[in-house]
C-alpha positions as CSV (number, residue, x, y, z in Angstrom):
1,X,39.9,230.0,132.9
2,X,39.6,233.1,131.1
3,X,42.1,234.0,128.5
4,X,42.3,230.2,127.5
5,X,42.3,229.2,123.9
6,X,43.4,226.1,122.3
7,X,44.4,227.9,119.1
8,X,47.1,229.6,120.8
9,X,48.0,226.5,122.8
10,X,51.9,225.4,122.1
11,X,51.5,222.0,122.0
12,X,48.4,222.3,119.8
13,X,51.0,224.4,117.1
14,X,53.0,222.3,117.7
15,X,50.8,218.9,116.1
16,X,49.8,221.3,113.8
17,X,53.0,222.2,111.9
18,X,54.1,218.8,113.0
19,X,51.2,217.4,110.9
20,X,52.1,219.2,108.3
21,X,55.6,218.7,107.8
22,X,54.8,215.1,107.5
23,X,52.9,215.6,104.5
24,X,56.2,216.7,102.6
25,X,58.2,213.9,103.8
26,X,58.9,211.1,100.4
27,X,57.6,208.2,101.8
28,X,59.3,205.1,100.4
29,X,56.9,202.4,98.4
30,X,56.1,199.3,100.0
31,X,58.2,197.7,97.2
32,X,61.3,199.3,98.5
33,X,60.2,199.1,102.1
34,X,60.2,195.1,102.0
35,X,63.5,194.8,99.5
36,X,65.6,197.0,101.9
37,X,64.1,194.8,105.2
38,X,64.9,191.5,103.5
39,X,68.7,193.2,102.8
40,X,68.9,193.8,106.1
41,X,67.5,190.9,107.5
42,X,69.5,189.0,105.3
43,X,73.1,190.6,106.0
44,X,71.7,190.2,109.9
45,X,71.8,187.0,109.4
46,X,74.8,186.4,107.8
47,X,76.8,188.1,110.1
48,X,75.3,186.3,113.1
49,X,76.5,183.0,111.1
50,X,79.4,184.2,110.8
51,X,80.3,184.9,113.9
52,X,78.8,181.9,114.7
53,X,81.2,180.1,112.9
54,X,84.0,181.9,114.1
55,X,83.0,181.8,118.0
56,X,82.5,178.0,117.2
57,X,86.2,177.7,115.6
58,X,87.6,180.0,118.5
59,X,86.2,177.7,121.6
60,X,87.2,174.4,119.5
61,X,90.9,175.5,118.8
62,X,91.9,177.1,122.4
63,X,89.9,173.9,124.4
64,X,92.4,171.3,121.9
65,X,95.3,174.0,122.7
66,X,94.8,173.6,126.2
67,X,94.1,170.3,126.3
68,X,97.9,169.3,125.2
């Protein structure tokens, strides 16, 4: 293949420049990394209680309503 060269390759440029953008990116410590997973798993949970709850409530109230 003459004419071939990998330095003029797009995808090669591509992972290049790719490579380093990601050394300007302000990656978060692991401190804030496990505080804002623990947040979230945390307010996941919460919410899946509450609709827990409130499905719970819901099926209880319309099976006595329709039981009448």
């Amino acid at each position: 293949m003459a004419g071939f060269s990998l330095s003029n390759n797009a995808l090669v440029t591509y992972i290049k420049e790719s490579k380093e953008e990601l050394k300007k990116v302000a990656w978060p410590s692991r401190e804030v990394i496990i505080r804002d997973t623990v947040v979230v798993l945390g307010l996941s949970a919460a919410v899946a209680a509450f609709f827990g709850v409130l499905d719970y409530g819901l099926v209880n109230g319309i099976t006595r309503l329709l039981q009448q």
